[in-house]
C-alpha positions as CSV (number, residue, x, y, z in Angstrom):
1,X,91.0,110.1,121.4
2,X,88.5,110.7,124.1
3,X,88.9,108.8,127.1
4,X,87.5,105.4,127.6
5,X,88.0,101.7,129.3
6,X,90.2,100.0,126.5
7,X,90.6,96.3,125.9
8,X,94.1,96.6,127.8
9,X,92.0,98.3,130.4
10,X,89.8,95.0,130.6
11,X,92.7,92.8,131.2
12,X,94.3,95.1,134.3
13,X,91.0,95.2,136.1
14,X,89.8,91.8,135.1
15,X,92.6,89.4,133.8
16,X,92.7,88.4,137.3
17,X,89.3,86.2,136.8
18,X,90.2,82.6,135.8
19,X,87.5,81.4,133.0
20,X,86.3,78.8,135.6
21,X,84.6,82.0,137.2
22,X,84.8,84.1,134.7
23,X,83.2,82.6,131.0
24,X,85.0,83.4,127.6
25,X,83.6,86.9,126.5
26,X,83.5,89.2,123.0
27,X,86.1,91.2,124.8
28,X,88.8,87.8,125.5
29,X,88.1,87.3,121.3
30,X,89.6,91.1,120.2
31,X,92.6,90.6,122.8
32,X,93.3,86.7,121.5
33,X,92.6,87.8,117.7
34,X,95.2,90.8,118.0
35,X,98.2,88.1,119.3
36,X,97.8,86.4,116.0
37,X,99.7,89.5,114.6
38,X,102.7,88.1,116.6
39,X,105.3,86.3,113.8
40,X,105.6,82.6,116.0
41,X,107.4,80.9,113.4
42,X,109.3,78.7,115.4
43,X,107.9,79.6,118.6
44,X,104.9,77.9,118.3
45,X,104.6,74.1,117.0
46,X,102.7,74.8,113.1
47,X,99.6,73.0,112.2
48,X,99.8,69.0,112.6
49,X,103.2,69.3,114.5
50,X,102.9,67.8,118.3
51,X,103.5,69.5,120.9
52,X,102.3,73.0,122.7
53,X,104.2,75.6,123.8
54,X,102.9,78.2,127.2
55,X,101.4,81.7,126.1
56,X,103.9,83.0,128.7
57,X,107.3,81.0,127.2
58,X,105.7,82.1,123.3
59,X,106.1,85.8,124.8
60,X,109.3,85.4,126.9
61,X,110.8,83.7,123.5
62,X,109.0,86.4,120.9
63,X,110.7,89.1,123.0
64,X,114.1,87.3,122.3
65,X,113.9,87.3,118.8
66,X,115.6,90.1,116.5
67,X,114.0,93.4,116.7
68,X,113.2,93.3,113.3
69,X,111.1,90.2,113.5
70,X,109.0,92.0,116.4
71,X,107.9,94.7,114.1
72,X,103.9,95.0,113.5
73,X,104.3,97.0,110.3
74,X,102.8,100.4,110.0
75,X,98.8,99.6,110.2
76,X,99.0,97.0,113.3
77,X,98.6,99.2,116.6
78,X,101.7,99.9,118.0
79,X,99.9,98.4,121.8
80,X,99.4,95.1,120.4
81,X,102.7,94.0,122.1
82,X,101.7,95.2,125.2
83,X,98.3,94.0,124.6
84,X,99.8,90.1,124.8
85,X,101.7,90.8,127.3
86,X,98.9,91.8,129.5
87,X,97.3,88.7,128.7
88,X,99.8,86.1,128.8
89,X,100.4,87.2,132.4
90,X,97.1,87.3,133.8
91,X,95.6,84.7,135.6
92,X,92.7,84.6,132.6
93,X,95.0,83.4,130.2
94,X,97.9,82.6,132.3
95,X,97.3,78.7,131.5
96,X,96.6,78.9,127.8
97,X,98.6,76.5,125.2
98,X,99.8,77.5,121.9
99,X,99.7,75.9,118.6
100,X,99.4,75.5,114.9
101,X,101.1,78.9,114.3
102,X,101.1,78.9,110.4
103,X,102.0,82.3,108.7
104,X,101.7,82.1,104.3
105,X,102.7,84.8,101.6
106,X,102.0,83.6,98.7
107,X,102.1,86.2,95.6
108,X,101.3,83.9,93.1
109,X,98.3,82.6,94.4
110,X,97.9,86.4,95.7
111,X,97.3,85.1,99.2
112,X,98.0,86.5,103.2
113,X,97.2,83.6,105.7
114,X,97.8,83.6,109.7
115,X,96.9,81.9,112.5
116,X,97.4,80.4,115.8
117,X,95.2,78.0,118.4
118,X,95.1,78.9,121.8
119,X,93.8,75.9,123.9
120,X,92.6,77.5,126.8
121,X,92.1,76.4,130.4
122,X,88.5,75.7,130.2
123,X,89.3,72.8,128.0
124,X,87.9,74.8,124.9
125,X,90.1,75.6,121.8
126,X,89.9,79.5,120.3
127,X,91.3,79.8,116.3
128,X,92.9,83.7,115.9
129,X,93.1,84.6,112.8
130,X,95.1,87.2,111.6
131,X,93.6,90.3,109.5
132,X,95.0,92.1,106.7
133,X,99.1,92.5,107.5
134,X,101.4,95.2,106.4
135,X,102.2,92.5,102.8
136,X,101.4,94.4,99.5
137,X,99.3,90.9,98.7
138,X,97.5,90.7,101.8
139,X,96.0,94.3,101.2
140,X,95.0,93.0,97.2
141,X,93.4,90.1,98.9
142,X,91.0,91.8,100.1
143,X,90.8,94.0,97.0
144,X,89.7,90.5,95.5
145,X,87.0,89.7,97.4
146,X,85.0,92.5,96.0
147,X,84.8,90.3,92.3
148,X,85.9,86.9,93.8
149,X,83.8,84.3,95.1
150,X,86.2,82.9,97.8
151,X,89.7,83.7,97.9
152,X,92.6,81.5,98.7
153,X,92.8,82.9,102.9
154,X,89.1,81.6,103.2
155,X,89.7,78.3,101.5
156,X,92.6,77.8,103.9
157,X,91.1,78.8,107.1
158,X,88.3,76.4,106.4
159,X,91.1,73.8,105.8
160,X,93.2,75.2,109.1
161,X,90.0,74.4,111.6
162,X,90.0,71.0,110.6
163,X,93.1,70.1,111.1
164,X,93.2,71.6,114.8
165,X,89.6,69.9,115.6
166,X,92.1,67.1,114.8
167,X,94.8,67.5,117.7
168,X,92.5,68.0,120.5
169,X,89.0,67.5,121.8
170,X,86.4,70.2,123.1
171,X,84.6,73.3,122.3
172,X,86.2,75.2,119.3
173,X,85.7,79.5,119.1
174,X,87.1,81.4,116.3
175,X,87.6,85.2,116.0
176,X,89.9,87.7,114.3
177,X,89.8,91.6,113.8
178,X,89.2,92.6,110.1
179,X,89.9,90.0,107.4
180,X,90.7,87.4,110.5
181,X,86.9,88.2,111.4
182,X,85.9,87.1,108.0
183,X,88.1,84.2,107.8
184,X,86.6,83.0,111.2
185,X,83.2,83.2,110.0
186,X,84.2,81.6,106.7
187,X,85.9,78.5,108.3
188,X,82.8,77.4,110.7
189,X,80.4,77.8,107.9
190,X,83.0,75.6,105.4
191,X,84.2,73.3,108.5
192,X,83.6,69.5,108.4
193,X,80.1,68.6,109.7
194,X,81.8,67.0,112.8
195,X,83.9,70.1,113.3
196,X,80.6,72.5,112.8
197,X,78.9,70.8,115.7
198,X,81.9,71.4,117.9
199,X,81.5,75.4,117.3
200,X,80.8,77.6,120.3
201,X,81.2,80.8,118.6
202,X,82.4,82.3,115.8
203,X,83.7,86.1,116.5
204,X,84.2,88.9,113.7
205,X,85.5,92.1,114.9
206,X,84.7,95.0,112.1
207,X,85.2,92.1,109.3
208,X,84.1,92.0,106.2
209,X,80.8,90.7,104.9
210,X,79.8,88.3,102.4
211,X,78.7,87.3,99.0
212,X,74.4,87.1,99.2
213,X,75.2,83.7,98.0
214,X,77.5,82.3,101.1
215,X,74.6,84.0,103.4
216,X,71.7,82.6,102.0
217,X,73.3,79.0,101.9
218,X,71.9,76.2,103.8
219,X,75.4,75.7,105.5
220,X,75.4,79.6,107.0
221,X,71.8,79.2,108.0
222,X,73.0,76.5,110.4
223,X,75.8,78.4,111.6
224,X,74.1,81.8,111.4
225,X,73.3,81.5,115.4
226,X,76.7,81.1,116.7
227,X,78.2,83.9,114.2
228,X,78.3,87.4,115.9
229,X,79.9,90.8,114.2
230,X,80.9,93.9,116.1
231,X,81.5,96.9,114.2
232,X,82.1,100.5,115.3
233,X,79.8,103.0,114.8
234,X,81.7,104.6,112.0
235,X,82.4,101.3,110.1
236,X,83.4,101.3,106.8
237,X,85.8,98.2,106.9
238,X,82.9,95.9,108.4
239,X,80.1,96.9,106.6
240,X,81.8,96.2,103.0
241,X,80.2,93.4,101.3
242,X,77.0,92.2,103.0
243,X,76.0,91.2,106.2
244,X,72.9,89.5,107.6
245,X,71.4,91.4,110.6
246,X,73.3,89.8,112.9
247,X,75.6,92.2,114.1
248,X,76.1,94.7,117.1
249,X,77.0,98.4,117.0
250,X,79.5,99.3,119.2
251,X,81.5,103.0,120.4
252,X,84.6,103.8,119.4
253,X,86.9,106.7,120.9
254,X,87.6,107.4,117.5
255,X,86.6,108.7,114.3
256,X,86.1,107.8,110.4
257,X,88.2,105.0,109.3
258,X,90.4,105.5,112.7
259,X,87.4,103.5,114.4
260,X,88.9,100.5,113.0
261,X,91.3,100.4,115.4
262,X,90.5,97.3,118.3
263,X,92.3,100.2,121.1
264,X,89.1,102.5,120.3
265,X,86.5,100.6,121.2
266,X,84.9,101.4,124.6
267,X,84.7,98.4,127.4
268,X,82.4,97.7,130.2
269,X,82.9,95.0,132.1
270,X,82.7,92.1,130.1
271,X,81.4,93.6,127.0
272,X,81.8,96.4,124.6
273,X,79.4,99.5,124.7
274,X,76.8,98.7,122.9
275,X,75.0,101.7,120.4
276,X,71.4,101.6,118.3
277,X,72.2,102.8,115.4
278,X,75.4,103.6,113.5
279,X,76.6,106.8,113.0
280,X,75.5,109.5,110.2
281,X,79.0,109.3,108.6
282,X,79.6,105.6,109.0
283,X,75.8,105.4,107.2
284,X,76.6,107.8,104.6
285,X,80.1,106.3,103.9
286,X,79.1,103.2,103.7
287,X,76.3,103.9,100.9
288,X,78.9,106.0,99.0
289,X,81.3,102.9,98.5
290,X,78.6,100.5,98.0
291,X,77.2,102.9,95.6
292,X,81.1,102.8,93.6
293,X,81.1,99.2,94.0
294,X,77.6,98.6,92.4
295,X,78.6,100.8,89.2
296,X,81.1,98.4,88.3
297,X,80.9,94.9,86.4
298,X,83.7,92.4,88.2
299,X,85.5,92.7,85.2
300,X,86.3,96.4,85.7
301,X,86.4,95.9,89.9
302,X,89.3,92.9,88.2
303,X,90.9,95.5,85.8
304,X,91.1,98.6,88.6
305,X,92.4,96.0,91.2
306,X,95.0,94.7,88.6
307,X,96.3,98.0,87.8
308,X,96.4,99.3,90.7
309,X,98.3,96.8,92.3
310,X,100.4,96.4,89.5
311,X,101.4,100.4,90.3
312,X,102.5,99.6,93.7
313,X,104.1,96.3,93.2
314,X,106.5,98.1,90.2
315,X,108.6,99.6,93.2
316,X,109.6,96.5,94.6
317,X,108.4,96.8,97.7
318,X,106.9,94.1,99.4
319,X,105.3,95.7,102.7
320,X,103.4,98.9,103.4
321,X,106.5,99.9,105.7
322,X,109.3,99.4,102.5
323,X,105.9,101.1,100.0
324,X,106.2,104.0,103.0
325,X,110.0,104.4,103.7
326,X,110.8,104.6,99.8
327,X,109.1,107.7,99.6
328,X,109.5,110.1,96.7
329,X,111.8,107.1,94.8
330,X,109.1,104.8,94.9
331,X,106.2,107.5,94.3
332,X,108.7,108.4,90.8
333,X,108.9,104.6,90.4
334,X,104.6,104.6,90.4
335,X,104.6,107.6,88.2
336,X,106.0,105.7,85.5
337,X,104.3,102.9,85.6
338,X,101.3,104.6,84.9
339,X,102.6,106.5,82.3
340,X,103.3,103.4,80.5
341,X,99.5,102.7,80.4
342,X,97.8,103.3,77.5
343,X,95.4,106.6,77.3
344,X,92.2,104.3,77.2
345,X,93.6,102.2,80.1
346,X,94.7,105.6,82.2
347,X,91.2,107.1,81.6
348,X,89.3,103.9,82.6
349,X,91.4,104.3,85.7
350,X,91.1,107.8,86.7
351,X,87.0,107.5,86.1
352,X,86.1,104.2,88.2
353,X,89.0,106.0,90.6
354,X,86.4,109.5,90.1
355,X,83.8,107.8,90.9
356,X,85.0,107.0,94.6
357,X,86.2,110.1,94.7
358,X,82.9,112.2,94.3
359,X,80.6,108.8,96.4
360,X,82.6,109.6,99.4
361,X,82.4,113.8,98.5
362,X,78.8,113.6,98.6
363,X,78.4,111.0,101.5
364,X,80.5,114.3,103.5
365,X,78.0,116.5,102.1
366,X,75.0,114.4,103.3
367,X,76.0,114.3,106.9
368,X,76.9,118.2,107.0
């Protein structure tokens, strides 16, 4: 990775700048998103239960807990720990409360929920919501939006702001990084009329877009203002679905896909570094997968989905890491599931799967 000023960078040369002098930034939404990753459960007081507990004890306390509980999973950065660290002992975020931690796996209703409150020294209130974790049904959650209208994380991040605009008074920020940055979007637009007003700002960091429907609505229209998206020049995980205009290129260390990553992303100051125009791959990808999308009616993007998360749910496995650590006994396991499809159901699966395949082949092409 080429070298640049990282988001932990930000906090050693800057943490040390109360928000009294200081104002809440893009950059303070990415590093308070990220902690959301953290599992709090009985750390942190859960939505509606009194009570606060210090960014600094909710560190001191996570450190405590079994190893096991501290893992990230294999997708979550492996310096998100250090990330929080850096933040709960800096003078920016040395005062901040926690609460409302509320963490829900649901597989029936296929649904991957997180998030916690900080209530920061400024008086405001910042929602982090977590992004896509390393559960099998968080990662077909998101499959789902692609043929969904709403799915059941939205509805309950909507449901989630409320109820902290409840506990305490002031100005109310949301962010997350990646499905969290679409969830934090999704809740101010759904939000309570008296909780909308409250609204600062409303951060996505390379989230996913929207239905045309949700952005041409009367109640996104009102919010649209305080709704900002940062993607990396390279995007392909912010860019799926659609987006107004409203969002800001920024450069990432990285390449492809890797640009996802939050530790990429290049800091000045108080803000990312800002680019004009996304990158010749990130253009070209993204047209290739909107391109495979497009072909399909929702009932095949349903079917494909369905199977193919039927595939990896036949192992057992609950997590990428388990999904990952089986190895070749799960990848038999997968094998025979799909051998027990039926050759029209196989074929149906290996073309819309073809289809991907040879968008993303030609989008390479393109840019060469």
């Amino acid at each position: 990775m080429k070298k640049i000023n990282t988001i932990n960078d930000y906090l050693r040369w800057r943490g040390d700048l109360p928000l009294a002098y200081a104002p809440f930034n893009e950059v303070d939404s990415v590093i308070l998103a990220m902690t959301s990753f953290m599992d709090l459960a009985g750390i942190v007081p859960g939505p509606g239960q009194p009570g606060t507990v210090s960014f600094q004890d909710a560190l001191r306390r996570f450190d405590a807990t079994p190893e096991k509980s501290r893992r990230f999973g294999v997708i979550i950065p492996n310096d998100t720990l250090e990330l929080a660290h850096l933040a709960a002992e800096s003078p920016r975020f040395a005062d901040a409360e926690l609460f409302a931690f509320e963490n829900i796996i649901d597989e029936e209703q296929e649904m991957q929920f997180a998030a916690v409150t900080f209530r920061l020294s400024d008086g405001t209130l910042f929602a982090a919501f977590r992004g896509t974790d390393d559960s099998i049904v968080g990662w077909k959650e998101d499959f789902n939006m692609t043929f969904m209208s709403h799915v059941p994380a939205q509805d309950r991040a909507a449901d989630y702001l409320n109820q902290i605009a409840r506990q305490f008074p002031g100005g109310i920020r949301t962010g997350g990084h990646s499905k969290g940055g679409n969830l934090a979007i999704w809740s101010v637009v759904h939000a309570e009329p008296v909780v909308r007003q409250r609204v600062i700002r409303a951060y996505s960091n390379d989230g996913p877009g929207f239905s045309l429907e949700l952005l041409e609505s009367a109640e996104y229209r009102q919010m649209r203002s305080k709704c900002i998206t940062f993607v990396p020049q390279s995007s392909l995980v912010g860019m799926l679905l659609t987006h107004d205009e409203n969002y800001q290129i920024i450069r990432s260390a990285q390449s492809g896909l890797l640009q996802h990553d939050p530790f990429s992303w290049d800091v000045e100051r108080d803000h990312y570094v800002y680019l004009t125009e996304r990158s010749a791959f990130g253009e070209h990808s993204d047209a290739a997968m909107r391109l495979w999308i497009d072909s399909m009616t929702a009932e095949e993007k349903q079917t494909l989905v369905g199977d193919l998360f039927n595939v990896l749910e036949s192992t057992g496995a609950k997590t990428l890491t388990e999904l990952t650590d089986g190895g070749l006994k799960y990848l038999s396991v997968m094998r025979k599931t799909v051998s027990g499809y039926d050759k029209a159901r196989r074929k149906n699966m290996n073309r819309l799967l073809g289809r991907l395949i040879t968008a993303q082949f030609e989008a390479a092409k393109a840019e060469k």
